[in-house]
C-alpha positions in Angstrom: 114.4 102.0 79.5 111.3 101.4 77.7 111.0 102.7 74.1 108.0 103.9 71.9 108.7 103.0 68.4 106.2 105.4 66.7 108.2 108.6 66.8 109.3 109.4 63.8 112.9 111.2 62.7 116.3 109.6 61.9 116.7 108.2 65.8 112.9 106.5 65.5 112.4 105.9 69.4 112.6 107.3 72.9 113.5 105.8 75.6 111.5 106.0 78.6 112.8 105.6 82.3 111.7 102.6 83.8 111.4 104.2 87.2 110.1 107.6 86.1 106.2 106.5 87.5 107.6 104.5 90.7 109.3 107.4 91.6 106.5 109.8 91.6 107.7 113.0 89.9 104.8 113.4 87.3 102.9 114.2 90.3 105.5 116.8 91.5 106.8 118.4 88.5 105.5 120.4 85.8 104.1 118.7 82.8 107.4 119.2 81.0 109.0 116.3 83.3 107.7 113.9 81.3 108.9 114.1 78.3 112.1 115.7 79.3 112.8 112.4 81.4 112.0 111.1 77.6 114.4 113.1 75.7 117.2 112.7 78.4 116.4 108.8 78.0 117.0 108.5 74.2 120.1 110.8 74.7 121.7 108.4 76.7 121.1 105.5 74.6 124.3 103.8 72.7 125.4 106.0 70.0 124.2 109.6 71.0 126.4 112.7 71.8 125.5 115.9 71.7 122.9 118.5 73.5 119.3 117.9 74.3 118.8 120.5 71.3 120.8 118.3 69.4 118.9 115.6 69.9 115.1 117.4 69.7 116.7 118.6 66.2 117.7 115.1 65.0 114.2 113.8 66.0 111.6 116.3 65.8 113.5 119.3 63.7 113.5 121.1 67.3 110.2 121.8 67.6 108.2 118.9 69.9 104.6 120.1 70.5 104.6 117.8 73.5 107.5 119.4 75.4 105.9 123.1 74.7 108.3 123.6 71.4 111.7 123.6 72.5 114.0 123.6 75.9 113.3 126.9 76.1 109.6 127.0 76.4 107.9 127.9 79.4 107.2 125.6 82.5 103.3 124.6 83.4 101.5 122.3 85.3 98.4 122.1 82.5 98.1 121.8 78.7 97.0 125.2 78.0 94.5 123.8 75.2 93.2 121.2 77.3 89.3 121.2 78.2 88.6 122.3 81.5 86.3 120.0 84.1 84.7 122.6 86.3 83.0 120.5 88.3 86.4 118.6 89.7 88.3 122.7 89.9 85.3 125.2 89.2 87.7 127.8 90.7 89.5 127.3 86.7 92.8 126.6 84.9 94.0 130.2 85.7 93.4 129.8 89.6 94.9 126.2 89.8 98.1 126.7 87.5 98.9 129.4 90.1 98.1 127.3 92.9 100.3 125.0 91.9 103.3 126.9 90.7 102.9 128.6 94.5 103.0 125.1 96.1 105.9 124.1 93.6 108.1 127.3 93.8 107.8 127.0 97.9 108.6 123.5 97.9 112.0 124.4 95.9 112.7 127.5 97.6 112.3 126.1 101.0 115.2 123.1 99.7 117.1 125.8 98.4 117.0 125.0 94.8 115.8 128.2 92.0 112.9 128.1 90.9 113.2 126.8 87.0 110.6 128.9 84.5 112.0 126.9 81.2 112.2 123.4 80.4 115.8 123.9 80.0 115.9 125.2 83.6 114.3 121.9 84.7 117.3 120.3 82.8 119.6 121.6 85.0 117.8 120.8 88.0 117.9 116.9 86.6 121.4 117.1 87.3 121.6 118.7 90.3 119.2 116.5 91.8 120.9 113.2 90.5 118.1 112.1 88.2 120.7 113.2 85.0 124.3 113.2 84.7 126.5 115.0 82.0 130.0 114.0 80.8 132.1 116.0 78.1 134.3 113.1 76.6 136.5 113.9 73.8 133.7 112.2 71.6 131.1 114.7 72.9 128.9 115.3 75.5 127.0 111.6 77.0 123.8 111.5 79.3 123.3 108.8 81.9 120.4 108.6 84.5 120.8 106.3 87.3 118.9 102.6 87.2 116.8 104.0 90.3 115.9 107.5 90.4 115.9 109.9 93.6 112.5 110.4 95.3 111.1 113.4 95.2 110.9 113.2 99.0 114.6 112.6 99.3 115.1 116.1 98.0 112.1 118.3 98.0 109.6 118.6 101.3 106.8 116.8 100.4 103.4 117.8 102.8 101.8 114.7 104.0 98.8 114.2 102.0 101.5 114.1 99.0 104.0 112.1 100.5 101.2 109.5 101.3 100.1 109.3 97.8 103.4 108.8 96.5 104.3 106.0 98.8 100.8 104.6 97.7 101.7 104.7 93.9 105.0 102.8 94.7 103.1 100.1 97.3 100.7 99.6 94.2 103.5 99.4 91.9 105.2 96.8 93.9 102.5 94.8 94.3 100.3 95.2 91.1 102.6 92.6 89.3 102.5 90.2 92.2 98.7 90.7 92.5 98.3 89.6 89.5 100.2 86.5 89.0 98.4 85.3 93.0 95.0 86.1 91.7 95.7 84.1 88.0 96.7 81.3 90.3 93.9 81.1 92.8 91.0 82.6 89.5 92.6 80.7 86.7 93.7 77.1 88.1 91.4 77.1 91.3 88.1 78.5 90.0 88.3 81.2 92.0 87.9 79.5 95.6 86.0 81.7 98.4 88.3 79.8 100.8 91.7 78.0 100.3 94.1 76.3 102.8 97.6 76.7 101.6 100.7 78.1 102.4 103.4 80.8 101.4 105.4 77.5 100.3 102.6 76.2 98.0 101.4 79.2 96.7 105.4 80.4 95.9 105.3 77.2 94.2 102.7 77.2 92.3 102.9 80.6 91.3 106.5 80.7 90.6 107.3 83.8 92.9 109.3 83.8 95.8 107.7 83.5 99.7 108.3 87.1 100.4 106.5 88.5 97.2 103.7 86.2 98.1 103.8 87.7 101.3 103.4 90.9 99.7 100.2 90.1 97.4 98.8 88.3 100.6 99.3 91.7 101.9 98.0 94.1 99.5 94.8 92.0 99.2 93.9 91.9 102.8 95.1 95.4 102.7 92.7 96.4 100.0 89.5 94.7 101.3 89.9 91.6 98.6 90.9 88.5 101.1 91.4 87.6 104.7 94.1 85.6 106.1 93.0 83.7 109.1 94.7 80.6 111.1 91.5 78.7 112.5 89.2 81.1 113.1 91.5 83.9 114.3 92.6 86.5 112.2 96.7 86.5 111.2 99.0 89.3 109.9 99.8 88.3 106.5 103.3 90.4 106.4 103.9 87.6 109.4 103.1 84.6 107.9 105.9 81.7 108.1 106.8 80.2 105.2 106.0 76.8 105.6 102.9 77.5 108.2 99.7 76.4 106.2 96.3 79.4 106.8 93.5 80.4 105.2 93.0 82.5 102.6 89.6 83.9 102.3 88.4 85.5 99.1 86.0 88.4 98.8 85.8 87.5 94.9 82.6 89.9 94.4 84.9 93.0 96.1 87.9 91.9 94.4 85.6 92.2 91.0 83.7 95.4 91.9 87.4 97.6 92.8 89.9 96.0 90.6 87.8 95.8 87.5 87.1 99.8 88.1 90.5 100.5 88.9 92.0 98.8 85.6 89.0 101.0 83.2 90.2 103.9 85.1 93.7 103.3 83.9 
């Protein structure tokens, strides 16, 4: 769990699931996920028993703006005081709130879960779907969530443009970390090379990773349009590489610049 120490109240942090943005439900539940995955978080953190309206009473006097007021506030998919772009949706909040609660409700009813309408609903749903569990103990009631959360696709059918976009949020997730620490090698103590001869050996070493997660930045990077991995003049399969067989690794430094310097603003 990651916390944020700014909230204020007698228990001063939540806990956020480490898996909660991996896993892809922000992009399949209503906007209420979030910070119920928050509140479930700090409720199983040592020394907690009690309700979720325990808790949001102990932290926020039960009222939390960001989770619509209290567990018992109405589900939706937009911030109803947010500012509209109507250029991106010009068919308008109204119109996409119910296309989305259409997509969402058959999504559920076709799994055969109900369809929650309160934040406490979704609650329940946590724990029938695994992402929650609830134990009465003669100390009180205790909240656990599992180290790695169910997918949504696991339990819900996903249509395919979704179900590629959440497998392209985990791949990135995967990889971003081991992006990074390649590219501070080859940028930071090569000079950013356009061409290098090396190995998944030598470049494990250097960077401190292990062969396959080279493999994997290797990977993403040719993947992405960044590099080329080539062995003489032919073009190789960077998922295939052997560990100890030397390539080369051919930079696209002005690319890698242009799309990964846009894509970190954007963040």
């Amino acid at each position: 769990m990651t916390e944020n120490p700014s909230v204020p109240g007698p228990r001063r942090d939540l806990a956020m699931h480490d898996d909660w943005f991996a896993s892809g439900w922000e992009h399949v539940l209503p906007r209420q996920g979030f910070p119920l995955t928050m509140l479930i978080g700090t409720a199983c953190r040592p020394g907690f028993t009690g309700s979720l309206d325990d808790l949001l009473q102990e932290v926020f006097g039960g009222h939390w703006d960001m989770i619509g007021g209290d567990l018992d506030g109405p589900l939706t998919f937009f911030w109803p005081d947010e500012e509209w772009d109507y250029e991106a949706a010009p068919e308008g909040p109204e119109a996409c709130e119910a296309a989305h609660w259409e997509h969402f409700s058959a999504m559920l009813t076709t799994a055969g879960f109900s369809v929650p309408t309160t934040v406490r609903d979704l609650s329940e749903l946590f724990l029938t779907w695994g992402l929650a569990s609830r134990e009465e103990t003669p100390h009180g009631t205790r909240w656990s969530m599992p180290t790695a959360l169910p997918l949504p696709g696991d339990l819900l059918p996903l249509d395919a443009e979704l179900t590629e976009r959440l497998d392209g949020i985990r791949w990135t997730m995967r990889t971003g970390p081991l992006v990074d620490t390649l590219i501070n090698h080859l940028a930071d103590d090569l000079g950013e090379p356009e061409e290098t001869l090396t190995s998944l050996d030598r470049l494990a070493t250097a960077t401190g990773q292990d062969v396959d997660d080279v493999r994997l930045a290797l990977a993403e990077l040719v993947e992405s349009g960044d590099a080329r991995v080539q062995r003489g003049e032919e073009p190789a399969d960077a998922e295939r590489l052997e560990a100890h067989r030397r390539f080369r690794l051919v930079m696209d430094w002005e690319h890698f610049h242009e799309h990964r310097i846009q894509l970190s603003i954007g963040d």
